[in-house]
N, C-alpha and C positions, 0 to 999 in steps of 0.2 A: 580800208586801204585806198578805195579809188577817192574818198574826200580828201585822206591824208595827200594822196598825188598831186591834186588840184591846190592844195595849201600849198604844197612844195612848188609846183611850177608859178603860181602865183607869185611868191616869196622872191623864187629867183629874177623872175623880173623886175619885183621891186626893189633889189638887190643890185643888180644889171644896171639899172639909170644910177643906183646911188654910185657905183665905180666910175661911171663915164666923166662925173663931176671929181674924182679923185681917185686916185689908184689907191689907195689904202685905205683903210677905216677901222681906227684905234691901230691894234696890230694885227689885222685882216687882209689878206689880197683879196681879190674876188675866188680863185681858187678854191682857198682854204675857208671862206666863207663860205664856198655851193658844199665843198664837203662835210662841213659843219651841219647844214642845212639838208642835206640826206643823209648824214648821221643819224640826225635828230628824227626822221621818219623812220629810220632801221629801229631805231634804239624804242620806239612809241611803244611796240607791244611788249616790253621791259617795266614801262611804268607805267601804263595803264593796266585792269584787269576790273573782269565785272563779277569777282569771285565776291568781295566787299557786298556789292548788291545783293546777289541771287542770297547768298546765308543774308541777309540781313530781312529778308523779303520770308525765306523759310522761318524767321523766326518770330515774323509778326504775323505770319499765316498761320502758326502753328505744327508746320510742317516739321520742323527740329523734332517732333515726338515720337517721329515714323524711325527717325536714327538711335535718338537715347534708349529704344526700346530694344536695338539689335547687338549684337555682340561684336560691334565695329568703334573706332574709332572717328568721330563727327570728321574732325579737325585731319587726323591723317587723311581723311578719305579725299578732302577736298585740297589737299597739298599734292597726294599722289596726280587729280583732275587736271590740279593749275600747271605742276611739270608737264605732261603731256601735253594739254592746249599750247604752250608757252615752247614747248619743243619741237611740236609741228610749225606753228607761226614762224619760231626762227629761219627756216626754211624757203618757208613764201617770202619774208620780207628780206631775207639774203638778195630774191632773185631782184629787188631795186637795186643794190650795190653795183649789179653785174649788167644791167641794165643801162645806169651811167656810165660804169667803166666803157661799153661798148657806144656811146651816144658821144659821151665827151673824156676821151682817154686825155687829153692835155688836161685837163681841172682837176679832173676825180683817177686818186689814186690808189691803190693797198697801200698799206704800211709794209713797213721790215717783219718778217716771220716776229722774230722776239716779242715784236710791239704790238703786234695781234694775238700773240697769245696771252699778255697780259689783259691786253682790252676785252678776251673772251672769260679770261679770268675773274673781272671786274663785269663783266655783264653776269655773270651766275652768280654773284653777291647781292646784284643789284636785284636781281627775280627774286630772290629770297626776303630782300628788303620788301620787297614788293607786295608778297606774301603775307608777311605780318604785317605789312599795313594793314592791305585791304579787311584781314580780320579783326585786325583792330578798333577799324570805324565800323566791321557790323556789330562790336558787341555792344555799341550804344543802341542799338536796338530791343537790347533788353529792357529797358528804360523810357526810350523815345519811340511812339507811334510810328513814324515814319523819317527814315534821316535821309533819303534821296536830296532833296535841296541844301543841306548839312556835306553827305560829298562831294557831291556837285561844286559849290564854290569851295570846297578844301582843295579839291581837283583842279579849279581852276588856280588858284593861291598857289598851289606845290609845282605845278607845270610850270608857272610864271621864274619860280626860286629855282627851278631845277636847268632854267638855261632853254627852255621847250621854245619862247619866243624870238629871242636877242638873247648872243652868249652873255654869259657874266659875266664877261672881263672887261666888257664894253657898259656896264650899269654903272650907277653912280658907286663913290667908294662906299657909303653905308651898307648898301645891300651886298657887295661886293666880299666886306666885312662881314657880315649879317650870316652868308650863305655857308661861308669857312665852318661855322660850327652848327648846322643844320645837317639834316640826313639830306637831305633833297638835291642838292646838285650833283654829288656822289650816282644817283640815278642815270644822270643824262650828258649833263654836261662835262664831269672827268673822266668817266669814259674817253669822251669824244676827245679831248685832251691829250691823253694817252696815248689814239688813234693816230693824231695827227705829230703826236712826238715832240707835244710842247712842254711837258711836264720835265723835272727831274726825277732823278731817285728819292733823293730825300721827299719832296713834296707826295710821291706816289703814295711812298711810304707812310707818310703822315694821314694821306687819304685813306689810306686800309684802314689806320688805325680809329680814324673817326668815327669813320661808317661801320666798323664790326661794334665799337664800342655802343652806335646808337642801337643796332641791331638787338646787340645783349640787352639793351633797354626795354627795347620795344617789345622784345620777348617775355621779357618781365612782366610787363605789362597788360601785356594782351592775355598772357595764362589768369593774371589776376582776376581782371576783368570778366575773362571767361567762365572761370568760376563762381566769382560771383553773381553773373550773368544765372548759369545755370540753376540758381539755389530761388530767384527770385521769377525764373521763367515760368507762364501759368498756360501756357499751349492754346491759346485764346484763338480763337480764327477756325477750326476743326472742330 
């Protein structure tokens, strides 16, 4: 959190000179750009999670064996872990929202009740995205020695596509295009959208629809994997 602070005031400063040379930027005031930009630090522990790691790490330790052997569910268990962390966090990183509000109430604003509860709507899709991600990329571990530098720049790629640096709407049109039919910006950047009450209905709408549809995918996917993850796991490392 305090690196994430220091990226964020960093940021605004960087931010800060580019408005002085012009009041707008794309369709950005500086306003709507700082709230974007502590958005994007609320919204971090949404799409981040080192659940990915630590199973991917039990499975090349051999520690997975200690679970298959008990009468629990692997995969529940560490869904029940990630809500919990992921619910306490929301908490702590709320207290940044309420922290600008009180530092700079002319910039950073709430939304309208309705538009925040859509945004909280869409941030509990987004953890569950999140979710099967991260067990997603550990079940290449079944397979791969070690995939830490395999996340690592997938992490850095999806951050980049999810809006985490520069919104999207300011990227070139390709990526622009590119992002529409990806899971990734759905994480970070239409939240914040939402937030700030730029979006329509329709569009919102169309966003649900993308993002449950890759969701259904990814589920698909990740059981597959899982499975046959387990069939060829040799508990090697124990």
């Amino acid at each position: 959190m305090i690196r994430g602070i220091i990226t964020l005031v960093i940021l605004i400063f960087i931010w800060s000179a580019i408005f002085k040379q012009t009041p707008n930027f794309g369709n950005y005031t500086f306003s709507s750009m700082l709230t974007y930009l502590v958005m994007v630090q609320f919204l971090h522990f949404a799409t981040r999670g080192n659940i990915g790691r630590l199973t991917a790490d039990e499975i090349k330790e051999g520690k997975l064996s200690i679970y298959l052997l008990k009468p629990i569910s692997y995969l529940k268990m560490w869904f029940s872990s990630f809500w919990a962390d992921r619910f306490f966090e929301f908490f702590i990183r709320f207290l940044i929202i309420f922290t600008f509000l009180f530092l700079l109430p002319n910039y950073f604003k709430l939304p309208l009740p309705g538009r925040f509860f859509l945004f909280l709507l869409f941030l509990v899709i987004s953890l569950l995205f999140n979710f099967l991600w991260n067990i997603f990329q550990a079940t290449f571990a079944f397979w791969v020695t070690d995939i830490h530098l395999f996340t690592t720049t997938l992490g850095l790629t999806v951050g980049f596509l999810a809006g985490e640096l520069i919104p999207i709407d300011v990227m070139p049109d390709f990526l622009k295009t590119l992002s529409l039919f990806l899971p990734f910006q759905y994480t970070l950047y239409f939240p914040i959208k939402i937030y700030q009450g730029a979006l329509s209905g329709g569009e919102i709408v169309r966003g649900v629809f993308v993002f449950l549809s890759w969701i259904a995918v990814l589920y698909f996917l990740m059981t597959r994997l899982w499975q046959r993850g387990l069939r060829k796991y040799e508990a090697v490392g124990q």
